[in-house]
C-alpha distance (Angstrom), angle and dihedral (degrees) to the residues before:
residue distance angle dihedral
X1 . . .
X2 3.68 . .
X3 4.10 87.1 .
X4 3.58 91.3 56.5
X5 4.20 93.7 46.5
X6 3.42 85.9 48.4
X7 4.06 100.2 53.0
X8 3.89 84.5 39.5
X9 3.58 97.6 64.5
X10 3.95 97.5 34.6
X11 3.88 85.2 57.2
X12 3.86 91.1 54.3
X13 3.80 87.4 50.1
X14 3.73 87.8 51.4
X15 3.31 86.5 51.0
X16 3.56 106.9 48.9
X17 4.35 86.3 41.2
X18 3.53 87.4 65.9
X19 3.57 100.5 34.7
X20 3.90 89.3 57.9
X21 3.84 93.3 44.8
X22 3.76 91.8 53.2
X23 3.81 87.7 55.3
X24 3.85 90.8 48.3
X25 3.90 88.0 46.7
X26 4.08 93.1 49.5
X27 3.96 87.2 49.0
X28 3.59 90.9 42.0
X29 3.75 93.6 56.2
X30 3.76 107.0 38.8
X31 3.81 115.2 58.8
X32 3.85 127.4 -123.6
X33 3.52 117.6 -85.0
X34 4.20 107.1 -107.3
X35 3.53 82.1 -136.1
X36 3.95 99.1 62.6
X37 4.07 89.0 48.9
X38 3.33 113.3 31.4
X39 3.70 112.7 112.4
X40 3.98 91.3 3.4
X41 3.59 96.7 155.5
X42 3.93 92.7 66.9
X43 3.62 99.0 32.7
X44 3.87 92.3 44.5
X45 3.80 107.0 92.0
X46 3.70 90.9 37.8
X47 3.75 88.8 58.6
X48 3.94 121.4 104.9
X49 4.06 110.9 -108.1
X50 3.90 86.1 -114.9
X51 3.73 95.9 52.3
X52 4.11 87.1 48.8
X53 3.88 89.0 40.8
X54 3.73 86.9 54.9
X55 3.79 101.8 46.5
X56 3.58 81.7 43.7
X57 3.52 96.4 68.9
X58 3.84 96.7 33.5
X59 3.77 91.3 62.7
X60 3.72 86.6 43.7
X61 3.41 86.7 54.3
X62 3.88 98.6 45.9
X63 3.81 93.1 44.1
X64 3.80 86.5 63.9
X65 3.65 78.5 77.7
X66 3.89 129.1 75.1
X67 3.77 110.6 -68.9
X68 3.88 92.4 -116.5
X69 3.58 96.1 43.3
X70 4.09 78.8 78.1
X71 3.13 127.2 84.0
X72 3.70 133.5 -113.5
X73 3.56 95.5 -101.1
X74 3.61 95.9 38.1
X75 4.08 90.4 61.6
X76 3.83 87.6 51.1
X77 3.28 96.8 53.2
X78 3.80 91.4 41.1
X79 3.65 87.9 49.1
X80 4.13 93.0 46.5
X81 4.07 90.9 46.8
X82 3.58 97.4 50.4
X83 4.17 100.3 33.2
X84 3.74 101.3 12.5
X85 4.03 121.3 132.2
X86 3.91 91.9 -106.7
X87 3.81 136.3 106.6
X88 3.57 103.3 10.5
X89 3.22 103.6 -12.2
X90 4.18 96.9 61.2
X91 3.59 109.9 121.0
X92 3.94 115.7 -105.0
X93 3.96 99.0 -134.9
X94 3.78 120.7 54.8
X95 4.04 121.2 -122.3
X96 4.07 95.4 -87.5
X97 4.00 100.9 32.0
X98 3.42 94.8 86.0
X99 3.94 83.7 67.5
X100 3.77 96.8 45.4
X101 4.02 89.7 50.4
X102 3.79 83.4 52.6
X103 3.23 99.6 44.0
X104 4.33 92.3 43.4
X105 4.12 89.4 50.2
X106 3.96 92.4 47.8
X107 4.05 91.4 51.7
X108 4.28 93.0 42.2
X109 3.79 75.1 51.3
X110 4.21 101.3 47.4
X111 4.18 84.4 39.1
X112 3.76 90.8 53.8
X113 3.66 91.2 41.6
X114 3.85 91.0 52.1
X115 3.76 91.1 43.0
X116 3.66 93.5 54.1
X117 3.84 90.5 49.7
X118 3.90 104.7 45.7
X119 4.21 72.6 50.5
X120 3.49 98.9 62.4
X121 3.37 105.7 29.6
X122 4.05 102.4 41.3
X123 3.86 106.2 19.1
X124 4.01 103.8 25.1
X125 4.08 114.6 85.2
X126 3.78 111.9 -87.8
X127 3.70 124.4 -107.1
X128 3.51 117.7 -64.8
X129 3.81 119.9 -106.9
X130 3.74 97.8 -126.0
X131 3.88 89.3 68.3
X132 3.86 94.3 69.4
X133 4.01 117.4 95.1
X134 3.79 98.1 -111.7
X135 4.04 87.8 54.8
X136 3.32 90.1 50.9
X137 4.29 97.5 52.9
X138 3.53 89.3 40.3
X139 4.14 87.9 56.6
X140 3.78 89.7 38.6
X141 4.07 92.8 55.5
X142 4.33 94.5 39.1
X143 4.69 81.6 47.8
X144 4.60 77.0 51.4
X145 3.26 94.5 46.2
X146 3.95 99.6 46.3
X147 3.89 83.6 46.7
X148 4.15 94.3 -124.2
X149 3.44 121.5 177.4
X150 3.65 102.6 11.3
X151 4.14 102.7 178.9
X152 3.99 93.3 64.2
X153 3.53 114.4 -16.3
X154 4.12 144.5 67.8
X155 4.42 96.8 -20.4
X156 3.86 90.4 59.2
X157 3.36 105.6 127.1
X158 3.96 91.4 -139.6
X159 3.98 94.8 43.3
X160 3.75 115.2 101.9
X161 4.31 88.3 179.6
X162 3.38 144.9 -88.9
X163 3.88 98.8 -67.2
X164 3.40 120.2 54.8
């Protein structure tokens, strides 16, 4: 009983073996139509899964054979199936987004920049007055006359101040 089981199923593997290796023989031989694989890399994400499926296994099939036994369309779609920018491998930005995220980032930029300014210059508090020149002798002779730092700063006999 187990003998017979046994034979049973090894003859259906047979079977199947050399039904799959026909197939692979009869793709092998007879080229892809140009039809099927011209212009693959536009058409091929609009293409059912059973239409890529099948190409699939033709060009499996054909690249059994040696590589310049295919023709130039059959490498390039070969090539595009196998290494193509599809699936996972399809880039993430488009041709000109690079430019608009460039573009986008340098105006945020130029806004914040002109933000910042209009900020400072218009809205901010203005500059106080002890930064102008005459502040700064008047400080420089009151610092003299209260004798501060004496080792090296305003009481030096030969300093006349910081500001000049």
């Amino acid at each position: 009983m187990f003998r017979s089981h046994r034979l049973i199923n090894t003859s259906i593997r047979r079977l199947q073996s050399t039904n799959q290796t026909a197939i692979i023989k009869q793709y092998a031989e007879t080229p892809i139509s140009v039809g099927s694989i011209k212009d693959i890399s536009t058409r091929w994400e609009r293409m059912p899964t059973a239409e890529q499926n099948l190409i699939t296994s033709k060009l499996k099939a054909r690249q059994t054979q040696p590589w310049k036994e295919l023709s130039v369309l059959e490498q390039q779609a070969a090539y595009y199936v196998s290494y193509g920018a599809w699936g996972p491998r399809k880039p993430e930005f488009a041709e000109g987004d690079i430019g608009k995220v460039t573009l986008g980032v340098l105006g945020v930029f130029g806004l914040a920049c002109g933000i910042f300014y209009t900020f400072t210059n218009f809205v901010a508090n203005p500059k106080p007055a002890s930064t102008t020149p005459e502040w700064q002798l008047a400080s420089d002779e009151y610092l003299k006359s209260k004798n501060a730092n004496p080792w090296g700063g305003y009481s030096q006999l030969d300093q006349t101040g910081l500001t000049k």
